[in-house]
C-alpha distance (Angstrom), angle and dihedral (degrees) to the residues before:
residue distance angle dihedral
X1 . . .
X2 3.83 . .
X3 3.63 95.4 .
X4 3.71 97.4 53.2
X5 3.83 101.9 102.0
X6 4.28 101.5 168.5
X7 4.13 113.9 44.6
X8 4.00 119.4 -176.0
X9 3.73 107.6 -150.6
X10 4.21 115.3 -162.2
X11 3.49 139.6 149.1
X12 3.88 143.5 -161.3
X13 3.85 111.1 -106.6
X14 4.15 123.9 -166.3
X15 3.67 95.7 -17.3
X16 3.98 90.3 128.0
X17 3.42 143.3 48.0
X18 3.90 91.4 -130.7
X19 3.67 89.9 72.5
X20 3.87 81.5 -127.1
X21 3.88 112.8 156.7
X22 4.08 116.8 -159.3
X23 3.66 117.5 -160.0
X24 3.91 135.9 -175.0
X25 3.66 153.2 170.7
X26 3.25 123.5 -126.0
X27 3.59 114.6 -167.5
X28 4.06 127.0 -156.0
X29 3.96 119.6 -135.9
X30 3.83 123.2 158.1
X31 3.73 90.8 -4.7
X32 3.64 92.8 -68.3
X33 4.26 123.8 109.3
X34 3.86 117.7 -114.0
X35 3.51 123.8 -170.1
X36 4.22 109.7 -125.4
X37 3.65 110.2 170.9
X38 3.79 142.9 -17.0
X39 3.79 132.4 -160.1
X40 3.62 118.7 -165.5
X41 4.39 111.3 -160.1
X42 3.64 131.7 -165.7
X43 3.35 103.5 -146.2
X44 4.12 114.4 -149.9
X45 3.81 122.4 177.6
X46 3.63 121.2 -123.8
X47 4.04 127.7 -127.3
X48 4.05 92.2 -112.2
X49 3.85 94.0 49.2
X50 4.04 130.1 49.9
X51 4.41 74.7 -159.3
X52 4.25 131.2 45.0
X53 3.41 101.0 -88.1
X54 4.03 102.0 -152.1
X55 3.82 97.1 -24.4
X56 3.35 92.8 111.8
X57 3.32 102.0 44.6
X58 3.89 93.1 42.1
X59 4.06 93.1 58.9
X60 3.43 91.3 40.9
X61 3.77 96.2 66.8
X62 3.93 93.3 42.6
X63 3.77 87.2 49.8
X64 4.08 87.8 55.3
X65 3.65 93.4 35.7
X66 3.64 88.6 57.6
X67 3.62 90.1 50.5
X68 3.70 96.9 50.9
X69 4.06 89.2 42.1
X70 3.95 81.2 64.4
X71 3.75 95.1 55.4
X72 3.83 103.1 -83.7
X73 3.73 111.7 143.0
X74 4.03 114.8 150.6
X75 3.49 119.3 174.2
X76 4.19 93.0 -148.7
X77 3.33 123.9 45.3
X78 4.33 133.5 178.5
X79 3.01 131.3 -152.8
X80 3.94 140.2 150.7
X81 3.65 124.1 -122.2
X82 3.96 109.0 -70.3
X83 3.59 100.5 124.8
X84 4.06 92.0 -155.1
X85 3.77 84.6 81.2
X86 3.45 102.3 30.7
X87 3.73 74.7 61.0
X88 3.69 94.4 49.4
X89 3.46 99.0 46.7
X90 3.34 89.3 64.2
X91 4.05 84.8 96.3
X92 4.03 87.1 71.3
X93 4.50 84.0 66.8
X94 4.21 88.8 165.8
X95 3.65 90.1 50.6
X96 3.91 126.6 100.6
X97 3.68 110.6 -136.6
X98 3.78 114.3 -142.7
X99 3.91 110.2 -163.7
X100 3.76 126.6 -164.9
């Protein structure tokens, strides 16, 4: 994963009645799309909060950290406006975030 230099980071959002969320990384070598890594999360509301207060946010950035303990260090990175990875990708801190 060293030579992957531009990621694109998305995620399925309310597309199922399990409330389940699946995220990947999709990296960009040779101008062609390679999967890297998904994370599929059950997402479960708490007793404080009618929403997930961090959870998302929180297992984002151990998803990416994992991916970066592996090797994965791009120097570009898209994404769209979800601010759980936004959040996340805040493990990547020489990386310019492009969001769409």
């Amino acid at each position: 994963m060293t030579n992957v230099m531009e990621i694109y980071v998305d995620s399925t959002h309310k597309t199922n009645v399990n409330k389940a969320e699946l995220f990947t990384i999709i990296g960009e070598e040779g101008g062609v799309g390679v999967p890297l890594g998904y994370m599929l999360m059950e997402k479960k509301p708490t007793e404080d909060s009618r929403l997930f207060p961090g959870e998302v946010t929180a297992c984002c950035t151990r998803f990416f950290s994992y991916a970066r303990e592996l090797g994965l260090n791009p120097t570009l990175l898209h994404t769209d406006k979800c601010t759980s990875e936004i959040g996340g990708l805040q493990v990547f801190p020489t990386c310019r975030i492009i969001v769409w």
